[in-house]
Phi, psi and omega in degrees: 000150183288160160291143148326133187300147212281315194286352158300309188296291197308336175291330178275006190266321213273344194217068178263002170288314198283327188288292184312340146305310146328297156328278165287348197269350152316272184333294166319319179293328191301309206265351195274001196237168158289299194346126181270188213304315211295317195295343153329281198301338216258316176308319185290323176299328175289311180296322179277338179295322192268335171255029160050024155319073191288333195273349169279299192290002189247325161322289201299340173264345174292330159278321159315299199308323175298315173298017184059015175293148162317132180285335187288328194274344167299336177288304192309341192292304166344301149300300166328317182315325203295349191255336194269276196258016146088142203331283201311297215291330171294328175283318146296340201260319168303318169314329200279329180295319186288348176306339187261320212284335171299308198284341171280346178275359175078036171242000000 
C-alpha cells in the first residue's frame, strides 16, 4: 500500500489536536448511518471523483484497497461518473485510480 502524502504526515505532526479531531468527527459520521464500511468507502470515492479531488480520490482507493474491494468495482465508480460529470473528469479520475491500483500490482 502507498505512504501517506508528505503534506498529510506534516499536518498530523504539526497539528495534532487538530488531526484527532478530524479524526473523530470522521469516525462519528461514519458510525451515524447503517451503510456498512465497503459501501461508505466506494460513496466517498463517488464524491471525490465528482469534486475533482486526486488527493481524495487516492484516499478513498487506498482504503478499498485495504478493504479488498475489487479493482472492476473501484473502476466502475469511475465509469458511472461518466454520464454526470462528463467523459475527461472520468478519464482523470481513472488515472488518479490507477496511480494507486498500478503500484499494488508492482508497475
Amino acid at each position: 500500500m502507498s505512504k501517506l502524502p508528505i503534506q498529510f504526515e506534516k499536518f498530523l505532526k504539526n497539528y495534532p489536536t487538530v488531526a484527532v479531531a478530524y479524526e473523530n468527527l470522521g469516525g462519528a459520521v461514519h458510525e451515524s448511518g447503517p451503510l456498512d464500511e465497503k459501501t461508505r468507502v466506494l460513496i466517498k470515492l463517488a464524491i471525490s471523483i465528482g469534486a475533482r479531488m486526486e488527493g481524495a480520490v487516492h484516499a478513498q482507493v487506498r482504503k478499498a484497497i485495504k478493504l479488498k474491494i475489487k479493482k472492476e468495482e473501484i473502476k466502475q465508480v469511475a465509469l458511472l461518473a461518466i454520464t454526470t460529470i462528463g467523459f475527461p473528469s472520468s478519464m482523470a479520475a481513472m488515472s488518479w485510480i490507477d496511480d494507486l491500483l498500478d503500484k499494488k500490482k508492482g508497475k
